[in-house]
ZABA-781874 format. One line per 4 residues: number of its first residue (from 1); their letters; for each residue x negated, y, z of C-alpha. Coordinates in steps of 0.001 Angstrom, whole numbers. Layout:
% residues N
NUM = A = X Y Z  ...
% end
This chain:
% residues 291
1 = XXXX = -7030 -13787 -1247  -5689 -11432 -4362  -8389 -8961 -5567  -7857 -5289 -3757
5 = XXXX = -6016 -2882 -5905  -7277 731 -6265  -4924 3570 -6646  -6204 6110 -7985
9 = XXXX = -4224 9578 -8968  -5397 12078 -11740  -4335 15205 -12488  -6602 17831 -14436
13 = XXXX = -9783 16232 -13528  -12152 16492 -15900  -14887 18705 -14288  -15351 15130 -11724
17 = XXXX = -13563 12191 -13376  -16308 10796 -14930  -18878 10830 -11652  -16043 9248 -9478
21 = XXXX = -15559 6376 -12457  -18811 5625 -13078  -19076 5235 -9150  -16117 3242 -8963
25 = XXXX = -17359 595 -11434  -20523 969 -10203  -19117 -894 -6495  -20288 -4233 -5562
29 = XXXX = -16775 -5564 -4916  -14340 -6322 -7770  -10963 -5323 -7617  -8088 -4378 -9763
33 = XXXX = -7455 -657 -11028  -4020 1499 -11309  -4405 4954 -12457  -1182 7150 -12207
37 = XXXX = -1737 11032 -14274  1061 13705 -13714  570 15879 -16591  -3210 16142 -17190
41 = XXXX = -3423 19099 -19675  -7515 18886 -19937  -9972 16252 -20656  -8792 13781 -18168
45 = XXXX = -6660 11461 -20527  -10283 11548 -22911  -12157 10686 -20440  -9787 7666 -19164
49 = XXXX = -9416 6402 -22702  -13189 6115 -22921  -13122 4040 -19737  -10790 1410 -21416
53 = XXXX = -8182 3429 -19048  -4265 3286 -19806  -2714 5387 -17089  877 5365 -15986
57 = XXXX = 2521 8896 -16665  4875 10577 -15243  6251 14083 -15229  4173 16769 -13168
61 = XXXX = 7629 18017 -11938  8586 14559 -10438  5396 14737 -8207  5698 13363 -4978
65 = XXXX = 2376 12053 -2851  4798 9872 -616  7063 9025 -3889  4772 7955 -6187
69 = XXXX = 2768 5886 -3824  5894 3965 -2131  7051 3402 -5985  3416 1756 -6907
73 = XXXX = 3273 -5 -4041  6325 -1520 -4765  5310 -3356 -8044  1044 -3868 -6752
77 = XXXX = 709 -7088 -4891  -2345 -6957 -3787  -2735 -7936 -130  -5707 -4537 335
81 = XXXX = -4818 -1280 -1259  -8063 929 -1531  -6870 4552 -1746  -9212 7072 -3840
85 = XXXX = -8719 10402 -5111  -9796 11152 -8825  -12255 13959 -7373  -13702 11657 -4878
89 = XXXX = -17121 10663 -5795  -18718 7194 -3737  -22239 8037 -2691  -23125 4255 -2527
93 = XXXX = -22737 1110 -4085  -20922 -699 -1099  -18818 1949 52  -15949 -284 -597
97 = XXXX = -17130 -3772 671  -17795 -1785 3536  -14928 -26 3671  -12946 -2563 3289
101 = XXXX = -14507 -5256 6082  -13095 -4378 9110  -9798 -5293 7646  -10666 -8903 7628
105 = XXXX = -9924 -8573 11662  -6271 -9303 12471  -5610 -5734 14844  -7099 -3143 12078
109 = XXXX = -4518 -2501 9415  -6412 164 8029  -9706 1889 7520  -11335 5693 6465
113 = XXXX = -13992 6141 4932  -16289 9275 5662  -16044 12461 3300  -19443 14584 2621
117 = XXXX = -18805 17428 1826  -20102 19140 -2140  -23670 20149 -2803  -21935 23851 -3173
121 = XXXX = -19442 24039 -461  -18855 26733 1187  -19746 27230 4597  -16438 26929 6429
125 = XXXX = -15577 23799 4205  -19054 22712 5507  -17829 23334 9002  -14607 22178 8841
129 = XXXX = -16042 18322 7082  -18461 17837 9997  -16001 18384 12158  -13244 16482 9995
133 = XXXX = -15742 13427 9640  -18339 13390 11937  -21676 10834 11560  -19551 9047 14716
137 = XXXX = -17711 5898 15361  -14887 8017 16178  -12222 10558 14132  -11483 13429 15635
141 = XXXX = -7242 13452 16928  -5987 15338 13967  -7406 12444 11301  -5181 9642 11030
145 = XXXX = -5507 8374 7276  -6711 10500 4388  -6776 9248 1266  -9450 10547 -657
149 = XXXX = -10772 7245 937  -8941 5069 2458  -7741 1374 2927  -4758 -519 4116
153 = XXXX = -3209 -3742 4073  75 -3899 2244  1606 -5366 5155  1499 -2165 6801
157 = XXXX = 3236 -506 4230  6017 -3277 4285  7100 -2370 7757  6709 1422 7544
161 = XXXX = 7206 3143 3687  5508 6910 3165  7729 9434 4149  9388 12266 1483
165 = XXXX = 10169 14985 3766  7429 17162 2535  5362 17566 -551  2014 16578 1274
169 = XXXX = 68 15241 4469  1521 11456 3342  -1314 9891 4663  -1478 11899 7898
173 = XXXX = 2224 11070 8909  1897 7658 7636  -1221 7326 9895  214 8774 13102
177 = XXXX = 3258 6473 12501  1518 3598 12003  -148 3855 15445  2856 5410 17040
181 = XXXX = 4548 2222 16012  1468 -512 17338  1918 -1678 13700  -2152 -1955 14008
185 = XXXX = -5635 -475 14816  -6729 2021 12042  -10958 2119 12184  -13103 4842 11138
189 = XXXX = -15894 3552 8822  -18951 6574 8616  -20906 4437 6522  -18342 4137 3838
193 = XXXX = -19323 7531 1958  -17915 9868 -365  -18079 13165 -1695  -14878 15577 -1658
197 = XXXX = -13920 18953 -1396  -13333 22022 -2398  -13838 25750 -2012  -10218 27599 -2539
201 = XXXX = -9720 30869 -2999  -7500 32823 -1325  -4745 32166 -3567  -5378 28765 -3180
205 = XXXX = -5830 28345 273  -2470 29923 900  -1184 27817 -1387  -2594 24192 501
209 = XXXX = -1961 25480 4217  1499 26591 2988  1890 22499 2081  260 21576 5356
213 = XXXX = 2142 23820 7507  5015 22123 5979  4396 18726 6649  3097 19815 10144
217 = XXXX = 7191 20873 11425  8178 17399 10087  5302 15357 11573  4620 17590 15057
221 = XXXX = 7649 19413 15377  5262 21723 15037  7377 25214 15425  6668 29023 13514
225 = XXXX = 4999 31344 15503  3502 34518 15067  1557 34535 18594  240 30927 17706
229 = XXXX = -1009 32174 14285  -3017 35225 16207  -4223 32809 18664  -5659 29925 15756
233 = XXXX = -6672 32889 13469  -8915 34502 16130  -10078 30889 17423  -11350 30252 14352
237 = XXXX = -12675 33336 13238  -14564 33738 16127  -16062 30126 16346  -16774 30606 12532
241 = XXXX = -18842 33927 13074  -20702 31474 15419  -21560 28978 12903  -22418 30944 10316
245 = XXXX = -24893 33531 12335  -26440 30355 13329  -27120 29120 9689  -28197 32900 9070
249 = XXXX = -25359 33183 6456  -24986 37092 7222  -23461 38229 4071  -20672 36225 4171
253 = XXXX = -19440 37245 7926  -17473 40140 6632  -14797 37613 4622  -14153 35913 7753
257 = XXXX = -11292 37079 9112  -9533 37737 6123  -9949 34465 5017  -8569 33107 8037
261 = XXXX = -5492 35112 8198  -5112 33686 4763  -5408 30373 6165  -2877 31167 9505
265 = XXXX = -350 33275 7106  -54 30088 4769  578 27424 7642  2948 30355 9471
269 = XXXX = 4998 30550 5943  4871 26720 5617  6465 25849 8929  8931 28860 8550
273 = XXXX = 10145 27331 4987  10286 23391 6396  12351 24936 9213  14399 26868 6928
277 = XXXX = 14745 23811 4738  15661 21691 8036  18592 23850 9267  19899 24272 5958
281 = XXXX = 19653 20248 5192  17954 21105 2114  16043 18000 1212  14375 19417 -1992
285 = XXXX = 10350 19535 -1243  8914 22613 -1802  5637 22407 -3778  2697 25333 -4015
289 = XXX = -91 24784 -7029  -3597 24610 -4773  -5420 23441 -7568
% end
């Protein structure tokens, strides 16, 4: 069997890059690396050269998830792709051997690892991760794939490419597709741990559920509405008051809701643009800076 391949994506980086390489090489598998940058204007490029690290490059305007991961796939052989984000930190040695076990059964065609969230997380992001990727055997509905850790055989991507309709969510649709399409079993893995995520602000919160909301009309037909919005933004306001009494986190309760309508106004503008975009036929993605 070929060594795994890990593809891993940098952009502007610096302020992790060097805690997720030195966790990377510190794995007890061996495997072969491709690094792809889109326009790293910080350290990142440094900090790759001192790895022995020649990325590919390409333009940050010809940034695609779904593109640029069909277009690597198409030249890595590899028979296991191990997907891991540049800001993804593994907590243990073996988080790929065991990450990438299951896949040695014939039905699972894929695997996620389990993301913990940052030492300074925010509450809500806190929330949201436990939720997101609980200390079960099971993923909750909405997690298909997500590639901050993840792994797949390459047969799977033979039968069913990553789709370009949006700028984001790849690995959801690709997930959802994948099982829609009995292509294989995709396994959780909680013991395969890393670290990821972030704290937006409200600029760029807007900016990621704008993406989301997006992808969401593509992948669930997932229509805009302002009575849905109300109804998520007061769900989630109200079960985040909850939480966050309950962790005695007082002075925070006040940002609550206006965080939230934040996060609802971004997904609401998302879907409006991808229908927009639909019943126009415009097939130019529509991208919003989150970082």
């Amino acid at each position: 069997m070929t060594l795994p391949t890990i593809l891993l994506r940098t952009k502007n980086n610096d302020w992790v890059l060097r805690q997720t390489l030195q966790s990377l090489f510190s794995q007890t598998i061996k495997f072969n690396l491709r690094v792809i940058d889109s326009g790293s204007t910080d350290e990142t490029l440094n900090i790759l050269e001192e790895w022995g690290i020649t990325p590919e490059s390409i333009k940050p305007e010809t940034y695609i998830p779904g593109k640029v991961i069909n277009d690597a796939l198409e030249t890595i052989k590899s028979e296991i792709i191990i997907m891991l984000n540049s800001d993804s930190v593994l907590l243990t040695e073996d988080a790929l051997e065991k990450l990438i076990r299951p896949l040695k059964e014939k039905d699972i065609i894929a695997t996620v690892g389990r993301q913990i969230p940052r030492h300074d997380s925010e509450l809500w992001v806190k929330k949201d991760y436990s939720h997101a990727f609980p200390d079960k055997p099971e993923l909750p509905d909405y997690i298909h794939l997500s590639f901050p850790l993840s792994a797949f055989k390459r047969v799977a991507w033979e039968k069913e490419k990553l789709y370009l309709e949006s700028w984001g969510s790849e690995d959801s649709e690709w997930g959802k597709r994948l099982k829609e399409k009995n292509i294989g079993t995709i396994k959780y893995v909680p013991n395969s741990l890393t670290m990821h995520s972030h704290n937006y602000n409200f600029k760029q919160l807007y900016a990621r559920k704008f993406i989301e909301g997006e992808a969401d009309y593509f992948i669930y037909k997932k229509m805009p509405s302002l009575i849905e919005l109300l109804k998520g933004m007061i769900r989630r306001t109200g079960s985040e008051i909850v939480y966050y009494i309950k962790h005695k986190s007082f002075l925070s309760l006040a940002k609550i809701p206006f965080r939230n309508f934040v996060y609802y106004y971004g997904e609401y503008s998302g879907l409006k643009s991808a229908h927009k975009r639909f019943t126009n036929n415009q097939k130019e993605v529509v991208f919003k800076n989150y970082q």
